[in-house]
N, C-alpha and C positions, 0 to 999 in steps of 0.2 A: 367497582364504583369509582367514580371520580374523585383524586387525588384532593381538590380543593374541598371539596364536600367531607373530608377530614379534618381539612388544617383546620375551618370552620366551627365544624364541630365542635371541636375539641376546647379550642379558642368560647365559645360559648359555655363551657362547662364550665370556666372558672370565675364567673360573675359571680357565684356563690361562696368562693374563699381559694384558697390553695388549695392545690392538689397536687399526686406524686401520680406518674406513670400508669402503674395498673389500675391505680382507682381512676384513671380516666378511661382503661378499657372497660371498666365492667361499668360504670355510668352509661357510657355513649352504648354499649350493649344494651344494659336495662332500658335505656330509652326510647331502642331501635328496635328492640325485643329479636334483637340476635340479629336481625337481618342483615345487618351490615359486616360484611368478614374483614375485622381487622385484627393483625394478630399485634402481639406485643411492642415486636421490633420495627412496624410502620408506625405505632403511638410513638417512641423515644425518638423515632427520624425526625418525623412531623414536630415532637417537641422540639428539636435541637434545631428544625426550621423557624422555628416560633420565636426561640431566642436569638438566636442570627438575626430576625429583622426585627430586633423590638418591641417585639408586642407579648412575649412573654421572659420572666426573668426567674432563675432559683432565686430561693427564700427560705435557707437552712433546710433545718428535717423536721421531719414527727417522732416521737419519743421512740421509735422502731427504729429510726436513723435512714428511713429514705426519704431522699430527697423531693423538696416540696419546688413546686412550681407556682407563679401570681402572675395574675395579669398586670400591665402596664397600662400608665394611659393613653401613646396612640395604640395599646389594643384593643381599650374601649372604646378609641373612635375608629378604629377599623371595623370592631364587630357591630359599631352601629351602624355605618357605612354601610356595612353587607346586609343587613337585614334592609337596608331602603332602597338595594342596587336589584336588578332585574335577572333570576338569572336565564341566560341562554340558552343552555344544553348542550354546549360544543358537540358532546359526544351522541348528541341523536342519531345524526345522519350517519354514523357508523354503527348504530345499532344489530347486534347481528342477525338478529331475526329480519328486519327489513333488508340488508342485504341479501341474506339466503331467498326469501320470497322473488327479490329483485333482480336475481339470476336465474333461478326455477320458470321466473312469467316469460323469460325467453329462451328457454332450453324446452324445443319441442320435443326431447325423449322425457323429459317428466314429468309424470302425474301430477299436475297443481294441488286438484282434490285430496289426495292421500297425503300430499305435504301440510294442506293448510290443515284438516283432520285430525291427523297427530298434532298439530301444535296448539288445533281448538280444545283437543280433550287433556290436554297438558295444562294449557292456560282456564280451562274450568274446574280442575284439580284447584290448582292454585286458588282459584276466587273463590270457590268454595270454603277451603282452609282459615283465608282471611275472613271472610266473613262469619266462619264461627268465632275463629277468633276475636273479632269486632263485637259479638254481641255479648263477651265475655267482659270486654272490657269496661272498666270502669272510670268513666270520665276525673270525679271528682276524685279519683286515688291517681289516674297518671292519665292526661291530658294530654302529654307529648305521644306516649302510645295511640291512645285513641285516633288521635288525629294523623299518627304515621301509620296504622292501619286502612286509614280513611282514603289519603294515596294512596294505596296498592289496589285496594278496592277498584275505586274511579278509572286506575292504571290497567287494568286487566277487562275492566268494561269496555273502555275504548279500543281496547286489543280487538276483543273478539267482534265490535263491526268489524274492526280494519281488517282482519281477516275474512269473514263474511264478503269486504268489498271486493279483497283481491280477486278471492274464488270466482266471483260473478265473473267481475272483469275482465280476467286471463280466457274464461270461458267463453263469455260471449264473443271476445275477439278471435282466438282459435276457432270456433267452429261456426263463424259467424259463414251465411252461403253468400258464394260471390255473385255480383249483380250482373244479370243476364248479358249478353251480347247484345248492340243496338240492333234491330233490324234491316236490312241494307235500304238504303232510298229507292223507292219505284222509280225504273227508268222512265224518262220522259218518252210520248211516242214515235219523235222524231226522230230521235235516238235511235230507237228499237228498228224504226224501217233502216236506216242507214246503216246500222250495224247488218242486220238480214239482208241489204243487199250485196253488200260488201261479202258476206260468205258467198251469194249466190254467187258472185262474179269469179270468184278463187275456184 
């Protein structure tokens, strides 16, 4: 996952009060309902980013004695910022399934078919999954769930045209038939005598 899409995160959780480290792993986990792999020691980097640029500060400890972290106020106007900013997706066009496809549509020893196949009945595992787990969910108990279900969903719909379109595509242009050869022009019959006499004379 994208690096900003942590600091973010994370930066979002503390609207709610201080917090220490690992209760920001298991927050942004329950939120994310696991999907997101962050382990411990990218939360404490990210936090010690957070404090470098001011937007978050320690703020003593909790009666356990680890240490509490608070937002700042340009961290409230950067996180309001980012919720009104667009994001881009820097990291689409490197996605690696579209690269893989992206090389496969011009590698004439590989089976398109059998590559998009395997990744249709992978990517319909998946969508399956989520939408059990969608119909599990309960809006009015966790809301951020639901609706980061709700992506994945959508996310995996749109997979499986895109994959549907490659298949045609790569098809139809591999084994599309080449168009005939023109017919040659009828000689003219002026032509035709003066070429036939010109043999007779040879």
């Amino acid at each position: 996952m994208q690096r900003n899409a942590v600091r973010w995160g994370l930066l979002a959780l503390f609207v709610d009060g201080p917090k220490y480290g690992y209760q920001l792993r298991t927050e942004l986990d329950t939120r994310t309902g696991g999907s997101w792999a962050v382990n411990v020691g990218q939360i404490y980097t990210t936090l010690d980013r957070l404090v470098r640029d001011g937007l978050v500060v320690t703020e003593g400890a909790d009666a356990e004695g680890r240490e509490l972290y608070v937002l700042t106020e340009p961290g409230r106007v950067a996180l309001a910022e980012w919720y009104l900013t667009p994001v881009t997706e820097t990291e689409r066009p490197r996605n690696e399934l579209a690269i893989k496809l992206a090389m496969a549509a011009r590698d004439p020893s590989v089976d398109i078919t059998i590559v998009v196949q395997h990744q249709r009945t992978e990517s319909m595992r998946q969508l399956r999954d989520y939408t059990d787990l969608r119909r599990q969910a309960n809006e009015d108990v966790d809301l951020t769930w639901s609706l980061f279900l709700d992506h994945l969903i959508f996310a995996l719909e749109g997979e499986l045209r895109w994959l549907d379109h490659v298949e045609a595509t790569v098809l139809r242009r591999r084994y599309a038939r080449p168009a005939p050869a023109p017919a040659p022009a009828p000689t003219p019959p002026e032509a035709a005598e003066i070429a036939e006499s010109g043999r007779a004379r040879r």
